[in-house]
mmCIF file as Biopython writes it, N, C-alpha, C and O atoms, coordinates in Angstrom:
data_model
#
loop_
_atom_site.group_PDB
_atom_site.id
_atom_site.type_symbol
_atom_site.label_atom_id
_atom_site.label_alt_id
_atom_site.label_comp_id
_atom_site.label_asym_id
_atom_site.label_entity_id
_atom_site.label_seq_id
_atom_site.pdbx_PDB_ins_code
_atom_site.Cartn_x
_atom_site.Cartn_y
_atom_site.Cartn_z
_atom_site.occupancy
_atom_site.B_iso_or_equiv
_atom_site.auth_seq_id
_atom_site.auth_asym_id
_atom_site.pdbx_PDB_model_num
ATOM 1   N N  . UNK A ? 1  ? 0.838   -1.186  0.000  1.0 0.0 1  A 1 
ATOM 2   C CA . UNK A ? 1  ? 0.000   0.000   0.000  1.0 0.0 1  A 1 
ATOM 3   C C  . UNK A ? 1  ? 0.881   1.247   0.000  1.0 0.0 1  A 1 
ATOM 4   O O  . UNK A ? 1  ? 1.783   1.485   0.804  1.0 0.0 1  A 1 
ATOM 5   N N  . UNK A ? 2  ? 0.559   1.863   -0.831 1.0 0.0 2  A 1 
ATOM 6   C CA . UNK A ? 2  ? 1.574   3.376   -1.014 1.0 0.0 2  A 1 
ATOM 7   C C  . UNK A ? 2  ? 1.155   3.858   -0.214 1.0 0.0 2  A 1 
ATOM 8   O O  . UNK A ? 2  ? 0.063   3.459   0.192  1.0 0.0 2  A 1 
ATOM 9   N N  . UNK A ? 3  ? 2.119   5.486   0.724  1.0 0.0 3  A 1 
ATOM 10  C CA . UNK A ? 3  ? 2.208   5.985   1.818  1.0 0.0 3  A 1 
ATOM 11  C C  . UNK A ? 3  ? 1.177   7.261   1.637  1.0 0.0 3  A 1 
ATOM 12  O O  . UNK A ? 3  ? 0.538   7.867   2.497  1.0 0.0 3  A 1 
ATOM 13  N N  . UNK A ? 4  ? 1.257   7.481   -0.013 1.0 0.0 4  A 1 
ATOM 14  C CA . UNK A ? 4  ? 0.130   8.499   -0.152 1.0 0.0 4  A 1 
ATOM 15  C C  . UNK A ? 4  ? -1.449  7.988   0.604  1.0 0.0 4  A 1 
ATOM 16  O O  . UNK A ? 4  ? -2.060  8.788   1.312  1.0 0.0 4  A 1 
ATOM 17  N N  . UNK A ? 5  ? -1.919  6.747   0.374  1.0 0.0 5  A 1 
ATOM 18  C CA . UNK A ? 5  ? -3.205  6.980   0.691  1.0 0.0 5  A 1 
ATOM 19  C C  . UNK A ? 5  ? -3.586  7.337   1.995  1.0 0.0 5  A 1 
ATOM 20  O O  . UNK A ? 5  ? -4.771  7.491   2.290  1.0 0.0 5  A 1 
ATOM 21  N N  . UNK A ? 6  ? -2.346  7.530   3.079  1.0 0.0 6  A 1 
ATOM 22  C CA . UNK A ? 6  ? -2.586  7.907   4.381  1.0 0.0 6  A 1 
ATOM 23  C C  . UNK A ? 6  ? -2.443  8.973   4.335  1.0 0.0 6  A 1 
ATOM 24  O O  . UNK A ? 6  ? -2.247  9.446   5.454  1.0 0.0 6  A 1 
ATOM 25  N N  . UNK A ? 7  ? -2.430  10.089  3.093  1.0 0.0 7  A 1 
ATOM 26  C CA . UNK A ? 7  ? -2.508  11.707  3.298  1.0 0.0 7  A 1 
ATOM 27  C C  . UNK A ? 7  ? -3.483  12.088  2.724  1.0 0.0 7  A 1 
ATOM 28  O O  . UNK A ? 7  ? -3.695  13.301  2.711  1.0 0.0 7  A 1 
ATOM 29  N N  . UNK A ? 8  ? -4.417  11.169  2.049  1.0 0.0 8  A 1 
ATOM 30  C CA . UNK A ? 8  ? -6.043  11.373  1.656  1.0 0.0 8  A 1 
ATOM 31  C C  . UNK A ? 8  ? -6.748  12.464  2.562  1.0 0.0 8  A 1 
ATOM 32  O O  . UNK A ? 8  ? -7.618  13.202  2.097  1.0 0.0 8  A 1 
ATOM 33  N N  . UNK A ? 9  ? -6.317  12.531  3.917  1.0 0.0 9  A 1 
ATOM 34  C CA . UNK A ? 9  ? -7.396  12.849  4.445  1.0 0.0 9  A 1 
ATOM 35  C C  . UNK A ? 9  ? -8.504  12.256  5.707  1.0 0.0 9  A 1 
ATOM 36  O O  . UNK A ? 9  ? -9.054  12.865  6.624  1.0 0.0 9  A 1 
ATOM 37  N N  . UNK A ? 10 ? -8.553  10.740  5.284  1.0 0.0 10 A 1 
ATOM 38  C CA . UNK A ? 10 ? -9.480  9.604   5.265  1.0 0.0 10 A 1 
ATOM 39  C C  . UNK A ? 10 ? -9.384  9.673   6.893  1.0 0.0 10 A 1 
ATOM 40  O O  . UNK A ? 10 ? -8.277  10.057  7.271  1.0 0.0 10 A 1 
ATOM 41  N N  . UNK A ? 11 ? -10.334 9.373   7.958  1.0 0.0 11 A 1 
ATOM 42  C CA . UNK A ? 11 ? -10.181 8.781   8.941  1.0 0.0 11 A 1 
ATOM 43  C C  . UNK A ? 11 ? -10.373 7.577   9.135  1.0 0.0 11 A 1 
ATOM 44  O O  . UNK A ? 11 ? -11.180 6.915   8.481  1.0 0.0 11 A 1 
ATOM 45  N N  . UNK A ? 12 ? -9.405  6.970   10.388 1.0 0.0 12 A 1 
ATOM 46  C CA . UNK A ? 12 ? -9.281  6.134   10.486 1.0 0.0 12 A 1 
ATOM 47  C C  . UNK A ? 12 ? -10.450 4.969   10.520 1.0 0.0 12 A 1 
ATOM 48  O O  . UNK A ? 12 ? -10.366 3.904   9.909  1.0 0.0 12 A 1 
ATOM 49  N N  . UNK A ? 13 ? -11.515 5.360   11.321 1.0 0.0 13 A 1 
ATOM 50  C CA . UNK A ? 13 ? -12.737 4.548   11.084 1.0 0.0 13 A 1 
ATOM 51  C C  . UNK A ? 13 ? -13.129 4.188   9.560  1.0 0.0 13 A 1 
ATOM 52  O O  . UNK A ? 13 ? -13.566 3.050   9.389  1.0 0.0 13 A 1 
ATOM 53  N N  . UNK A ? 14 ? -12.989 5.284   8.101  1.0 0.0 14 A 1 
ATOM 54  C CA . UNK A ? 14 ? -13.150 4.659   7.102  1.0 0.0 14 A 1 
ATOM 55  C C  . UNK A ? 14 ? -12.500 3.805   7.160  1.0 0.0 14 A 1 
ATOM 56  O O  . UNK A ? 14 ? -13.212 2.844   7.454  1.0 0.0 14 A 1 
ATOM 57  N N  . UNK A ? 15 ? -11.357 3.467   7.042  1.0 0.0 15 A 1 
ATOM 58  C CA . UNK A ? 15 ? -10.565 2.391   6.506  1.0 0.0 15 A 1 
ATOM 59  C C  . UNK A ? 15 ? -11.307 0.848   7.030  1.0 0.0 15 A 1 
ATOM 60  O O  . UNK A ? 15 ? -11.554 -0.204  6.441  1.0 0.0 15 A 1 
ATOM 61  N N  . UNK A ? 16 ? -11.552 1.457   8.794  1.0 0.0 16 A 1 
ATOM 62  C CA . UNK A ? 16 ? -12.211 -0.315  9.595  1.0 0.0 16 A 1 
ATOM 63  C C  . UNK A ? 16 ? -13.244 -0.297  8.720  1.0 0.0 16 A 1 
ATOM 64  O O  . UNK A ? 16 ? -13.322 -1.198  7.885  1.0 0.0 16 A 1 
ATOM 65  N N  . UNK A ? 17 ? -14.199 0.728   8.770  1.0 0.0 17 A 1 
ATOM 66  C CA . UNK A ? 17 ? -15.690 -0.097  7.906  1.0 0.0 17 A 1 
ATOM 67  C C  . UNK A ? 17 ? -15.635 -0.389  6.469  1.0 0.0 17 A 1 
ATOM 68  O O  . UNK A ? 17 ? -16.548 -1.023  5.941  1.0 0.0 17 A 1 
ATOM 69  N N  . UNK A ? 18 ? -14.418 0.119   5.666  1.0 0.0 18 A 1 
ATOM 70  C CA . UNK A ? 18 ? -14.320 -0.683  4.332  1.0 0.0 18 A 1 
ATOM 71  C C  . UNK A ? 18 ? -13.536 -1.957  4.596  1.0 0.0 18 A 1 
ATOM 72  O O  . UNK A ? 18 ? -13.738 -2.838  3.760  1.0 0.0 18 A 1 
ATOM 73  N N  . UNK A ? 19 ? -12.693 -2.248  5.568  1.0 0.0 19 A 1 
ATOM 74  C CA . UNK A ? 19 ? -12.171 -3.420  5.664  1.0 0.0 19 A 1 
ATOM 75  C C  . UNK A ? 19 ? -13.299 -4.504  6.313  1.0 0.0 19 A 1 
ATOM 76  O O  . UNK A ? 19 ? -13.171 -5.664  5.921  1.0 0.0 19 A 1 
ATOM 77  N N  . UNK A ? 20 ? -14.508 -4.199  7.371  1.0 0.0 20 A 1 
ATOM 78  C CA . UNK A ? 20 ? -15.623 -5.342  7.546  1.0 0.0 20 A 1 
ATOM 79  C C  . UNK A ? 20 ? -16.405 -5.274  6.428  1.0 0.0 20 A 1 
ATOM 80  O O  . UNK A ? 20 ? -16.903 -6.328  6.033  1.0 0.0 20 A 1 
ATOM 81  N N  . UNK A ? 21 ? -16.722 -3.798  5.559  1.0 0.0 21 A 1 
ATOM 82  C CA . UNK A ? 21 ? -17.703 -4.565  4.161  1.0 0.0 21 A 1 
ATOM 83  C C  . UNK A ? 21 ? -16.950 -5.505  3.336  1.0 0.0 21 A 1 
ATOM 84  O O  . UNK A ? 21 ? -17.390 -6.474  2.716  1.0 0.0 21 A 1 
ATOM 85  N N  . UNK A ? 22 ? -15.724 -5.070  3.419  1.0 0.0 22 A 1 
ATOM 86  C CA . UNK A ? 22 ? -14.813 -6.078  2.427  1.0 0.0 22 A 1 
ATOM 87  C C  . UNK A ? 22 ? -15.149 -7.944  3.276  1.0 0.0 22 A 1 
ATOM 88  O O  . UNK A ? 22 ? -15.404 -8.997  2.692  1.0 0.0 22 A 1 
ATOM 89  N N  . UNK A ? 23 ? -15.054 -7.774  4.242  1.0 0.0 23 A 1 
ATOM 90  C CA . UNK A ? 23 ? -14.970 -9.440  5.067  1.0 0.0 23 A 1 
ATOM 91  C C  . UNK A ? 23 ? -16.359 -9.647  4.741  1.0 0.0 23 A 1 
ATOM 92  O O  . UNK A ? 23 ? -16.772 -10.638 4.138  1.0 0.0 23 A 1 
ATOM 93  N N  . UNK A ? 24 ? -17.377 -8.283  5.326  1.0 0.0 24 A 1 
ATOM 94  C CA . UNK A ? 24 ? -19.049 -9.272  5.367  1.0 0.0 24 A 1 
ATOM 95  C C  . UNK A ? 24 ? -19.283 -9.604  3.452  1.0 0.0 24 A 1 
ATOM 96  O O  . UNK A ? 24 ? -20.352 -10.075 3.065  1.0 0.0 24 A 1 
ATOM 97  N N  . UNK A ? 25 ? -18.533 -9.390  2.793  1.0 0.0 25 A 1 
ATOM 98  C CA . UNK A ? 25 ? -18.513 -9.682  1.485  1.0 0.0 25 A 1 
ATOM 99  C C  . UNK A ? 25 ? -18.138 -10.806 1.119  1.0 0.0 25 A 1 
ATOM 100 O O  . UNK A ? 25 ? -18.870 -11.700 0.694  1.0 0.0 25 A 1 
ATOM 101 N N  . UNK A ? 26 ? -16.667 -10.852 1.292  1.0 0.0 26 A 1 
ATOM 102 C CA . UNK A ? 26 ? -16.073 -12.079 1.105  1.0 0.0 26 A 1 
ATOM 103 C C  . UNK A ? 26 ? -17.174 -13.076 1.608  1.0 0.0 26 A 1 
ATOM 104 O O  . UNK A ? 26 ? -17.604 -13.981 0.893  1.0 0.0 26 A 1 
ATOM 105 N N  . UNK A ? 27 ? -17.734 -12.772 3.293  1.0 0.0 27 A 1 
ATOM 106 C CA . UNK A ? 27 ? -18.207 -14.320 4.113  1.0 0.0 27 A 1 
ATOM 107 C C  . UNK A ? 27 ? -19.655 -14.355 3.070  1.0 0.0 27 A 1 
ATOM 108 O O  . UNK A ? 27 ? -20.322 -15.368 2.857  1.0 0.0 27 A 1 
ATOM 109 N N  . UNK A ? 28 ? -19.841 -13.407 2.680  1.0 0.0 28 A 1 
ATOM 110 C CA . UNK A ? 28 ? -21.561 -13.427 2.213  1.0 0.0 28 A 1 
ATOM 111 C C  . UNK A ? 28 ? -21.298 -14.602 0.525  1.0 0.0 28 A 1 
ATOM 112 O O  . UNK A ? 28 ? -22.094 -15.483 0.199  1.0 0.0 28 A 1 
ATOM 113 N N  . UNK A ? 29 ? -20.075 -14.260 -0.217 1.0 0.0 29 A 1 
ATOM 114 C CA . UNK A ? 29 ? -19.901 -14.821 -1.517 1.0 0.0 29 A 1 
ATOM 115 C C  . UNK A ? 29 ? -19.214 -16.491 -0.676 1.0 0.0 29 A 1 
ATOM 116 O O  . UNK A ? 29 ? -19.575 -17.484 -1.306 1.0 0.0 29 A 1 
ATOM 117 N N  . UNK A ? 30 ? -18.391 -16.784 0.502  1.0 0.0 30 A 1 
ATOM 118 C CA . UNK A ? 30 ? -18.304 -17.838 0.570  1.0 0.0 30 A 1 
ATOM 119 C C  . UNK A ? 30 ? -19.337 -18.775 0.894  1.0 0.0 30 A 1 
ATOM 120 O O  . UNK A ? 30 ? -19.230 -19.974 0.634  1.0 0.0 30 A 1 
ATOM 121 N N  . UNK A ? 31 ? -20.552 -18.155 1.578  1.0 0.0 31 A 1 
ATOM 122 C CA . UNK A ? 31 ? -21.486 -18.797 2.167  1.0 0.0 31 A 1 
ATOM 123 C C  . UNK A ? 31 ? -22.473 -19.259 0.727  1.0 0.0 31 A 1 
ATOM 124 O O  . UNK A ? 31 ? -22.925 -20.391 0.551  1.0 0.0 31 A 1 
ATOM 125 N N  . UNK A ? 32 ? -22.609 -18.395 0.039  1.0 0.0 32 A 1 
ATOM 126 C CA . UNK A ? 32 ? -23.231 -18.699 -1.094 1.0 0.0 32 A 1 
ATOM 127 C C  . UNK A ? 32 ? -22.411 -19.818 -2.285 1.0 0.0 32 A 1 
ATOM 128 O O  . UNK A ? 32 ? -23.034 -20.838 -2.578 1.0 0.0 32 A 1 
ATOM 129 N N  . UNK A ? 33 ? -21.492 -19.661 -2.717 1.0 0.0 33 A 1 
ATOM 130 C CA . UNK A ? 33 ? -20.782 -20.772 -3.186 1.0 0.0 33 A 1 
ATOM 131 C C  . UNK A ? 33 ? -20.630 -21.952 -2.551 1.0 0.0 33 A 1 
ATOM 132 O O  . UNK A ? 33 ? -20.390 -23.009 -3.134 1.0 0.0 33 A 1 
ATOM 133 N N  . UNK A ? 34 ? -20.813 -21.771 -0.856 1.0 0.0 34 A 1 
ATOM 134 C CA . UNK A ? 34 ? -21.135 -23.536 -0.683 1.0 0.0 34 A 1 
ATOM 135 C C  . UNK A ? 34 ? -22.169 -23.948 -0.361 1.0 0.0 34 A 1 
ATOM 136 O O  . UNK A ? 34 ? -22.314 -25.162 -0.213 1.0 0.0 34 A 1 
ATOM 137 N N  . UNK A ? 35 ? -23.256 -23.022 -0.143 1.0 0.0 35 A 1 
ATOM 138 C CA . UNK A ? 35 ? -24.560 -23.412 -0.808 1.0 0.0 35 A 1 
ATOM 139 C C  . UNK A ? 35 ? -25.165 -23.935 -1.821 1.0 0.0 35 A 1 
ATOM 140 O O  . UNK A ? 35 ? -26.057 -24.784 -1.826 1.0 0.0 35 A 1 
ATOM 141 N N  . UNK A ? 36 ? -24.524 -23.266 -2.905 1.0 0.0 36 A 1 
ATOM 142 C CA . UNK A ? 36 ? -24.918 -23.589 -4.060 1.0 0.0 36 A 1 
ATOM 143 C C  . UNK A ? 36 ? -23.796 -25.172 -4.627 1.0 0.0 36 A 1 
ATOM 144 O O  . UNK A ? 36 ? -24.039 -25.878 -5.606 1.0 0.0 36 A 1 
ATOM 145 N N  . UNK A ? 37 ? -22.684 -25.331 -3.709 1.0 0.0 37 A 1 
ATOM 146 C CA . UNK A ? 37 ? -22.169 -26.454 -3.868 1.0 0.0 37 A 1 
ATOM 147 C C  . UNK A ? 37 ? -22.890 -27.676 -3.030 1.0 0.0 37 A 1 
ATOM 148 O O  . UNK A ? 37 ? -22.495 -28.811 -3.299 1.0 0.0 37 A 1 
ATOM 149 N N  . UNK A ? 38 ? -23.667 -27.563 -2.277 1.0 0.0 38 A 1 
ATOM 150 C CA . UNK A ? 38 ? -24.203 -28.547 -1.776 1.0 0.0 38 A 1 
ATOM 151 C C  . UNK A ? 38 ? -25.813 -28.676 -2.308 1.0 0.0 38 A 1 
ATOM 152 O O  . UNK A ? 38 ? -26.558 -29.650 -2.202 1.0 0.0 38 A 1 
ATOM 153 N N  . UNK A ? 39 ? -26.087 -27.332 -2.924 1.0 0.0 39 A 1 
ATOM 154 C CA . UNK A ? 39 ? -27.064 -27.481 -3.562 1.0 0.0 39 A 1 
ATOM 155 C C  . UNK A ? 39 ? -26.986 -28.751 -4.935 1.0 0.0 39 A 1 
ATOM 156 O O  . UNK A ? 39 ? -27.781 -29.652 -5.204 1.0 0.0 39 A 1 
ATOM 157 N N  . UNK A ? 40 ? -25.586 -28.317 -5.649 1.0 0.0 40 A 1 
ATOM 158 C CA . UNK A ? 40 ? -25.732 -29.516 -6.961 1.0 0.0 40 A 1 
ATOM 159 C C  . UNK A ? 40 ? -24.935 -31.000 -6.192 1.0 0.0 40 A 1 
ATOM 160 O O  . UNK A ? 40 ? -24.981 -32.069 -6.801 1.0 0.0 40 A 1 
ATOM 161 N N  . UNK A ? 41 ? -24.420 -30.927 -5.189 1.0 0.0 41 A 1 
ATOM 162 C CA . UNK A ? 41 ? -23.919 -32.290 -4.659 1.0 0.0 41 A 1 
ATOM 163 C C  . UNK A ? 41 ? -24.884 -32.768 -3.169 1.0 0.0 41 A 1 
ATOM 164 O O  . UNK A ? 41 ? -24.517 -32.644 -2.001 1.0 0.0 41 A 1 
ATOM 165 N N  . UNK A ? 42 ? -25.661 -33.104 -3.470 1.0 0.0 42 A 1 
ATOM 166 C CA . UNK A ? 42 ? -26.592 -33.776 -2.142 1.0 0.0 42 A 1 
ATOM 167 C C  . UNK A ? 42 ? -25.927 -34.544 -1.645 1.0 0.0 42 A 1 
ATOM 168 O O  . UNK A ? 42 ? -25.873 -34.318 -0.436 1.0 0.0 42 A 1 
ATOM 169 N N  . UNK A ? 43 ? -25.189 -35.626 -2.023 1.0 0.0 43 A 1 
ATOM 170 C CA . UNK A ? 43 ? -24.489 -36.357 -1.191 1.0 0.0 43 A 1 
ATOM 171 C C  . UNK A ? 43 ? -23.146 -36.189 -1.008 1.0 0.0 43 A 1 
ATOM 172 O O  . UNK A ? 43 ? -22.651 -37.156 -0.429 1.0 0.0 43 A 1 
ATOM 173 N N  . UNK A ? 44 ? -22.439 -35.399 -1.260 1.0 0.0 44 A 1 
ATOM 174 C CA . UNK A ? 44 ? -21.608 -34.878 -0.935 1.0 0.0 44 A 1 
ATOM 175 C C  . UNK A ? 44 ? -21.321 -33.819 0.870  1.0 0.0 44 A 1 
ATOM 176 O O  . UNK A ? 44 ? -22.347 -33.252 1.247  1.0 0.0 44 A 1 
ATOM 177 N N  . UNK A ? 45 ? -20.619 -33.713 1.385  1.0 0.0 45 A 1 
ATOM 178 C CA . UNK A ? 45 ? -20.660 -32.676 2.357  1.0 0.0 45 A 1 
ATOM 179 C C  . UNK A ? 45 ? -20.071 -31.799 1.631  1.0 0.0 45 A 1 
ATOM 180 O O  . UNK A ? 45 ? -19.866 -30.669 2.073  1.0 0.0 45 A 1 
#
């Protein structure tokens, strides 16, 4: 990460709540891909 984006301006709280939308994202697309993987494999875990 270049040193500029810490002279944006930005406070520090932006950075935490784009880093949990980034996670509740990620967990929201993993939860759905193994849904939908157990959706086409029933007998599978």
């Amino acid at each position: 990460m270049p040193f500029e984006l810490a002279q944006t301006g930005l406070p520090v709280s932006t950075y935490i709540v784009l880093g949990l939308v980034v996670l509740l994202v990620g967990a929201a697309l993993f939860i759905v891909a193994r849904a939908l993987r157990r959706h086409n494999k029933n007998n599978q875990f």
